[in-house]
Backbone as CSV, one residue per row, in Angstrom:
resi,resn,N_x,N_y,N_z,CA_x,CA_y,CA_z,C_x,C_y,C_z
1,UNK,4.737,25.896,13.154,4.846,25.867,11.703,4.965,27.302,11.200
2,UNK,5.747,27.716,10.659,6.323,29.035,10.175,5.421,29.461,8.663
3,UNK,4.375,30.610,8.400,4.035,31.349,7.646,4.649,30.925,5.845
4,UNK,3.982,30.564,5.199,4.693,30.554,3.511,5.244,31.716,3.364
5,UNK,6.802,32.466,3.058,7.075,33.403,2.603,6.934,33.622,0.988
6,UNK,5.973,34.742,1.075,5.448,34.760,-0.562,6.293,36.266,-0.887
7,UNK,7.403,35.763,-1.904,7.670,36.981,-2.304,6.952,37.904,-3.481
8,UNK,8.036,39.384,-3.332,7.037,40.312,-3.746,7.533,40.058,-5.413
9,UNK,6.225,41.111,-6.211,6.415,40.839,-7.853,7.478,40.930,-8.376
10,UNK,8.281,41.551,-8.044,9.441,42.035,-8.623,10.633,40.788,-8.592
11,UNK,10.407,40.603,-7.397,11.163,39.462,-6.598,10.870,37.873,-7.422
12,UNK,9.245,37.722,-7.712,8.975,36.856,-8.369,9.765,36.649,-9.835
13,UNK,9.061,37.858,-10.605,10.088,38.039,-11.713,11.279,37.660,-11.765
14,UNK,11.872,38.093,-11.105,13.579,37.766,-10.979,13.813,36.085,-10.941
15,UNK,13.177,35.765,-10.083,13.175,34.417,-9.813,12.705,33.444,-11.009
16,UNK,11.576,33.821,-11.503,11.274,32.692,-12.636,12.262,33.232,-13.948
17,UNK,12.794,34.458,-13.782,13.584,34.629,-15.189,15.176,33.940,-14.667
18,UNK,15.646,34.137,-13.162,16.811,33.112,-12.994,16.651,31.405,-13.299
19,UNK,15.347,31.195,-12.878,14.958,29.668,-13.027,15.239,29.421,-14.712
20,UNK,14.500,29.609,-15.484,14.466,29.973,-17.013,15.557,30.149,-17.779
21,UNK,16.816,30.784,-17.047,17.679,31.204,-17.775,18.583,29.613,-17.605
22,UNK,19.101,28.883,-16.730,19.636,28.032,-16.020,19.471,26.936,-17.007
23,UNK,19.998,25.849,-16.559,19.784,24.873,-17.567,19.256,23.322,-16.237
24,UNK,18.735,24.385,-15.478,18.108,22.808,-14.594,17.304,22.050,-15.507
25,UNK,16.866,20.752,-15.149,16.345,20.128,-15.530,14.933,19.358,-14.497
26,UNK,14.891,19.865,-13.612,13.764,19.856,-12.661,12.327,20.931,-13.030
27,UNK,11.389,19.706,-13.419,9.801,20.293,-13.845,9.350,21.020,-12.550
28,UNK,10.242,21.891,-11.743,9.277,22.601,-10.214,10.122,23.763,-10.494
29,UNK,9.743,24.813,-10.044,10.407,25.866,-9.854,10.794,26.194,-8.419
30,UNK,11.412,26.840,-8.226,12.015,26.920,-6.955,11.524,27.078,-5.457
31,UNK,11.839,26.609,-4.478,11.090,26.149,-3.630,10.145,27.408,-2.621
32,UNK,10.651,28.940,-3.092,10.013,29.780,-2.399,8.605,29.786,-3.351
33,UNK,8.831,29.764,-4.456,7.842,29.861,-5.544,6.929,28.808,-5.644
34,UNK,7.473,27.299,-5.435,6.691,26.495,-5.422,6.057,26.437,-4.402
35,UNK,6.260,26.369,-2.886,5.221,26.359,-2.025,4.097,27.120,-1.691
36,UNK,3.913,28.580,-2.187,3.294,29.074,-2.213,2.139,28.039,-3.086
37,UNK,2.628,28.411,-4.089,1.598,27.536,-5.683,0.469,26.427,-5.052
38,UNK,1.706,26.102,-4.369,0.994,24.082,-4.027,-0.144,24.465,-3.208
39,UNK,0.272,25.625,-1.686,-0.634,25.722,-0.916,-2.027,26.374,-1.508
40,UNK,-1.251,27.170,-2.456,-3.156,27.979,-3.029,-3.863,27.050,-3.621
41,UNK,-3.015,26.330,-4.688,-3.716,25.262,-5.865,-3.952,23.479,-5.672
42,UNK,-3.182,23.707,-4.524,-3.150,22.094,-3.917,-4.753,20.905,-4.121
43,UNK,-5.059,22.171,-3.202,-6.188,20.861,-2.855,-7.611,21.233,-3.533
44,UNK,-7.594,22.783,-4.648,-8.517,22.522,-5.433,-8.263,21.510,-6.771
45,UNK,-6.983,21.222,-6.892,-6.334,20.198,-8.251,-6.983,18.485,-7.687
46,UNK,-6.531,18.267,-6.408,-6.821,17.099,-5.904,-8.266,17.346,-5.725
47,UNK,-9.054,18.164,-5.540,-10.323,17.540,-5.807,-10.967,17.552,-7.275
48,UNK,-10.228,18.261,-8.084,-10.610,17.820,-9.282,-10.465,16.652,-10.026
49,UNK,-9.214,15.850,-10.071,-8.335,15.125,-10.312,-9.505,13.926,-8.990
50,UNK,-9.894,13.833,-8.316,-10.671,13.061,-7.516,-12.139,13.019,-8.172
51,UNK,-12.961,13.944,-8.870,-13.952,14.391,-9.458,-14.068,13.851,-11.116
52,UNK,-12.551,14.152,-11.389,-12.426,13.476,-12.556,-12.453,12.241,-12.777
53,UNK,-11.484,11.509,-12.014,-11.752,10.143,-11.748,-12.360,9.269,-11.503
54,UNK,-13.481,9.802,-10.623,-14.935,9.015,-10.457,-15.834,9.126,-12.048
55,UNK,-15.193,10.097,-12.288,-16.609,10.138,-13.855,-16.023,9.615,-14.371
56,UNK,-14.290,8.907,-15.155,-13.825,8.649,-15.719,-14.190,7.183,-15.444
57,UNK,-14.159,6.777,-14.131,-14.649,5.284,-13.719,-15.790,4.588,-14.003
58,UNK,-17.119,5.719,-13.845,-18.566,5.615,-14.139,-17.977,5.208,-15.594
59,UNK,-17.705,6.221,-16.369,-17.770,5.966,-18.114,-17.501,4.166,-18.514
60,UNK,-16.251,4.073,-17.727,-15.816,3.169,-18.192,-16.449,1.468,-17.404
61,UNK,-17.652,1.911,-16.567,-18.141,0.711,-16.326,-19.272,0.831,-17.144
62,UNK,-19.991,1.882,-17.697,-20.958,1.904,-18.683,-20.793,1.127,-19.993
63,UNK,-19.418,1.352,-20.193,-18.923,0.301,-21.185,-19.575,-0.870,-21.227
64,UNK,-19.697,-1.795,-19.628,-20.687,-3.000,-19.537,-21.522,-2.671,-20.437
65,UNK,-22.385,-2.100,-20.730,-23.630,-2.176,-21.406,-23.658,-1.995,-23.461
66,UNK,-22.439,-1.766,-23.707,-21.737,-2.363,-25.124,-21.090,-4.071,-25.030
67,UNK,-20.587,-4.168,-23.642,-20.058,-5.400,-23.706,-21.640,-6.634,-24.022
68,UNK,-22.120,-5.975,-23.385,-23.521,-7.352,-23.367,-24.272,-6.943,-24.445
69,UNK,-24.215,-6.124,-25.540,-24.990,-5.950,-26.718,-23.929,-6.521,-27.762
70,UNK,-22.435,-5.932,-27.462,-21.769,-6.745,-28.905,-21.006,-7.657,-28.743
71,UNK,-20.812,-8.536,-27.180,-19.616,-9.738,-27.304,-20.959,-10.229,-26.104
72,UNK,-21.845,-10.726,-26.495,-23.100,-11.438,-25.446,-21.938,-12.710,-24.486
73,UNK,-21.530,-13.315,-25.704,-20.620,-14.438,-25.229,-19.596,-14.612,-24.272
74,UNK,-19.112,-13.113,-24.199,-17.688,-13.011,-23.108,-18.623,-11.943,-22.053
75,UNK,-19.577,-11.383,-22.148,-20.485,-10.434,-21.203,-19.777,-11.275,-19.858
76,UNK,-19.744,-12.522,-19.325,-19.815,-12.452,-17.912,-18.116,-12.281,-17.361
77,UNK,-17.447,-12.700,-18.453,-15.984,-12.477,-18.468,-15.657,-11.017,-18.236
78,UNK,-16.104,-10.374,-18.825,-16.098,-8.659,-18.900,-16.616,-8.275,-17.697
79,UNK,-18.026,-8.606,-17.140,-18.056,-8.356,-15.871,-17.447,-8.988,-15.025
80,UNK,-17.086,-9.831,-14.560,-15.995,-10.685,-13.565,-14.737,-8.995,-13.782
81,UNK,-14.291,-8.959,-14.811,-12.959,-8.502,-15.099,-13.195,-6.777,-14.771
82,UNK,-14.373,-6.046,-15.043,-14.612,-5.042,-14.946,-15.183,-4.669,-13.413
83,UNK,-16.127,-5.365,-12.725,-16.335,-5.252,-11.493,-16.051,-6.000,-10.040
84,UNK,-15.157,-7.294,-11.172,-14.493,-7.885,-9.653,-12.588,-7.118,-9.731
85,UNK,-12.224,-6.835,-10.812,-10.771,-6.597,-11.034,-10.522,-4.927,-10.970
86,UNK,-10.843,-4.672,-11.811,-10.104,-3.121,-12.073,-11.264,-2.097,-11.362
87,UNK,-12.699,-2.385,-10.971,-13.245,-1.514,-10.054,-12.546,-1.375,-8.658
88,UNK,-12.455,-2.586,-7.679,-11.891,-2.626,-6.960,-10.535,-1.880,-6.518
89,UNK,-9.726,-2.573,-7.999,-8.726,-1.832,-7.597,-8.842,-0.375,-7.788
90,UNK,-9.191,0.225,-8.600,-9.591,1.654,-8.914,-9.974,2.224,-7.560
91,UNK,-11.054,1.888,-6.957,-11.163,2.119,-5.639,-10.312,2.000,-4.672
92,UNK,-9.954,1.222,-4.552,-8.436,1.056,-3.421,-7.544,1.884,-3.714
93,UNK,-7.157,2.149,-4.937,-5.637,2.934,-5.523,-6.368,4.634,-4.893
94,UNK,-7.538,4.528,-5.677,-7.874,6.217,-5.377,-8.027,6.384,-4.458
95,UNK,-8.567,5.883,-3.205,-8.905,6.258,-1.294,-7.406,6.405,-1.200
96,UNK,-6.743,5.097,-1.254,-4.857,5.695,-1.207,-4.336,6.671,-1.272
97,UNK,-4.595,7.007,-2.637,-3.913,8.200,-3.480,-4.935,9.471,-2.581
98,UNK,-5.888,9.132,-2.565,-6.660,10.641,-1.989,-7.372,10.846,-0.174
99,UNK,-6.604,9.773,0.307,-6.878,9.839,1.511,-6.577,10.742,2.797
100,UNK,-5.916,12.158,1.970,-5.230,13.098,3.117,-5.679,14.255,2.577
């Protein structure tokens, strides 16, 4: 496996002001530039974005505990739907998505 070639500042410059000037339409910048990026920022983003998601999940099963104070009546519907349906899948999608 061959070394990321990280070019030098000057070199950078040039490059994001050729990217910029162009009329691509691709959200990445160019592939000497981007691999560098990915390898430094990669896998502290994916563990944030993994970090985030678990709290975002917690929040939203806490919700249960509005469901059984203001809809008493649908409470077991909401749980069926909240911890047999979309926890699950939440879990499955994210080990997927974050399993490497």
């Amino acid at each position: 496996m061959d070394l990321l070639h990280i070019p030098e500042k000057d070199t950078v410059g040039n490059l994001i002001e050729e990217w910029l000037s162009s009329d691509s339409l691709r959200l990445a910048f160019p592939e000497v530039l981007e691999d560098p990026f990915e390898t430094d920022t990669g896998r502290r983003r994916t563990h944030r974005l993994y970090i985030r998601g678990f709290t975002a999940l917690l929040f939203y099963l806490v919700f249960l505990v509005a469901d059984y104070h203001m809809v008493p009546d649908i409470f077991r519907i909401a749980l069926v739907v909240r911890l047999g349906i979309v926890l699950p899948c939440s879990v499955i999608y994210r080990n997927s998505f974050f399993i490497s």
